[in-house]
C-alpha positions, 0 to 999 in steps of 0.5 A: 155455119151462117155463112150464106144464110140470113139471121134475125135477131129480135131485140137486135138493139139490146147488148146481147144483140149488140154483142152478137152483131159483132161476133156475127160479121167477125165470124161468118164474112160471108152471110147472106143477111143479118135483120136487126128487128126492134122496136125502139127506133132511137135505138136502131138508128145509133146502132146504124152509125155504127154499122153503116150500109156501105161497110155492112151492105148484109145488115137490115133494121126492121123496126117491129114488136114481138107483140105484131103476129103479122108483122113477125111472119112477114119479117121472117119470110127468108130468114134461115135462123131467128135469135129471140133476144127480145124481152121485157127483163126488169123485175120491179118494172114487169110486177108494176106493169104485169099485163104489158110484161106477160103481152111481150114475154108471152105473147111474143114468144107464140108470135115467134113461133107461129111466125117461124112455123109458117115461114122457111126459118130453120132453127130457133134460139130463145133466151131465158133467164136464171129468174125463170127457174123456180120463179118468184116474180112475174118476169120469172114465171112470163120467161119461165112460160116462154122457155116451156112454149118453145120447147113444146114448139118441137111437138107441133112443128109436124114434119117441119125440120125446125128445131127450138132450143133455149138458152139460160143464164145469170146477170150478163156483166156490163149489160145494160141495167145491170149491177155494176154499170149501176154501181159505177155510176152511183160511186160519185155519190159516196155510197152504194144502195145494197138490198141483202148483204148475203146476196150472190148472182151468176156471172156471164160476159157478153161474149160467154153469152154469144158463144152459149147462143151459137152452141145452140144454133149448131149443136140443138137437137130440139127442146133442150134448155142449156145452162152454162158452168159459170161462176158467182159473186157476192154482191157485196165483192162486187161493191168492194171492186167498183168502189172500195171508197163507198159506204154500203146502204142496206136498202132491203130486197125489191118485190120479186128478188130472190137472196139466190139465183138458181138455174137448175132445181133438183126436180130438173135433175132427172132430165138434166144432163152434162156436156162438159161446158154445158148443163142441158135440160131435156124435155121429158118427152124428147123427139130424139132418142136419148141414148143417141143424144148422149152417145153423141154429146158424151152426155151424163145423167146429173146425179138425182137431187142435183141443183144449180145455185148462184149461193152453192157454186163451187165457183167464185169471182172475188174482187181482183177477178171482178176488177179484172174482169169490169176492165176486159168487159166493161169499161177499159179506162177502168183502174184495177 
């Protein structure tokens, strides 16, 4: 699929973009060019160490924000497909700091799209966040805002045959800000801060992460929101598998958390399908025939009310499975 062709990635820098660049050169030998676009310049020249141009002669560091329209369209001139992994992900920073997380979250997104509209860039993948399903916080509704622009992207494109799709999902395990680096680094402290007792999240690994990204690029119609079956933890199994030793300091939620995590509300059931390994959340105006859509994905029609919650999941990590699961995807050293 990417073979001969030239990606970008902005937020290239993060894990997703990290994680990708990986799966990427492993995968498709044969591509053209791989753009690492961000803004972080310490940042891109560590990831170049570990690319370095004489092994990797396709890859390329644009340093660059979302927020520069023009600095989008000139760095997509010759891309085929764009990754939009840049984003301002931090609850409590984006509620302090709400005009610079709407100015990336927002107005990066239009800058993308406007940028791969006026270029040759074929098909676009942008990636959302559980938070942005029935948001209760800025960095929900902003990725919220930019998962609708995105799919509205597809009724303005006029005879461009580029598509935009978007992808969601939970807490990336391992990611960078995430609970349990969080948790291991504090366990040397003898006690971990936890905000709710009966609080649960979605799990992802960074690999579940690529694979939903390149389902995207090679199977999206144009304007669907896919959602992968993954399952839960209890925050309170994810203390117990790091650091068993700790004792447990209720600290109270932060502003803009949520007890529960959700990905699919009932009032999505109505255009929200299932693929099997994937939810999908149709626009409820395709530019495609549904009838074809789901003849081709064997897709079903989720039943009326349905939703998709991190604390009504019928699937569950405990603590062995997390332990398991922190040695594979986060730190090998790790004793299970």
């Amino acid at each position: 699929m990417l073979n001969n062709k030239t990606i970008l990635i902005t937020g290239g820098t993060g894990s997703l973009g990290k994680a990708l660049t990986s799966h990427i050169f492993k995968t498709y030998p044969e591509i053209k060019k791989l753009i690492i676009l961000s803004r972080d310049e310490q940042k891109q020249f560590v990831m170049a160490q570990e690319y370095p141009a004489d092994k990797y002669p396709q890859i390329r560091f644009l340093l660059g924000d979302v927020r520069d329209k023009e600095r989008m369209v000139r760095a997509f001139k010759g891309v085929d497909y764009v990754i939009h992994a840049a984003a301002m992900k931090h609850v409590h920073l984006a509620e302090y700091n709400p005009d610079e997380c709407i100015k990336t979250n927002i107005g990066g997104a239009q800058n993308v799209i406007h940028a791969a509209l006026e270029t040759e860039v074929q098909n676009v993948v942008a990636l959302s966040t559980d938070k942005a399903c029935a948001p209760i916080n800025l960095y929900g509704a902003t990725k919220l805002t930019s998962d609708k622009l995105f799919v509205a992207a597809n009724n303005i494109k006029g005879t461009n045959p580029i598509k935009f799709s978007v992808v969601r999902y939970g807490n990336v395990m391992g990611s960078n800000g995430s609970v349990i680096p969080f948790f291991m680094n504090k366990k040397k402290e003898g006690k971990l801060p936890i905000t709710d007792l009966s609080m649960t999240r979605f799990n992802i690994s960074l690999q579940g992460g690529v694979d939903m990204v390149m389902h995207a690029m090679e199977h999206a119609w144009g304007g669907e929101i896919f959602i992968p079956k993954i399952p839960s933890y209890k925050i309170t199994e994810v203390a117990e598998a790091v650091a068993p030793e700790c004792k447990l300091e209720i600290v109270g939620i932060r502003p803009g958390e949520k007890i529960h995590e959700e990905m699919i509300t009932a009032s999505d059931s109505f255009y929200t399908y299932d693929l099997g390994k994937y939810y999908t959340i149709l626009p409820s105006v395709p530019r495609f025939k549904i009838k074809e859509f789901t003849t081709k994905f064997n897709a079903k029609l989720v039943p009326e009310g349905f939703n998709y919650n991190s604390g009504d999941n019928t699937d569950w990590e405990t603590v062995d499975s997390l332990r398991n699961l922190i040695k594979e995807h986060v730190d090998s050293t790790f004793k299970v």
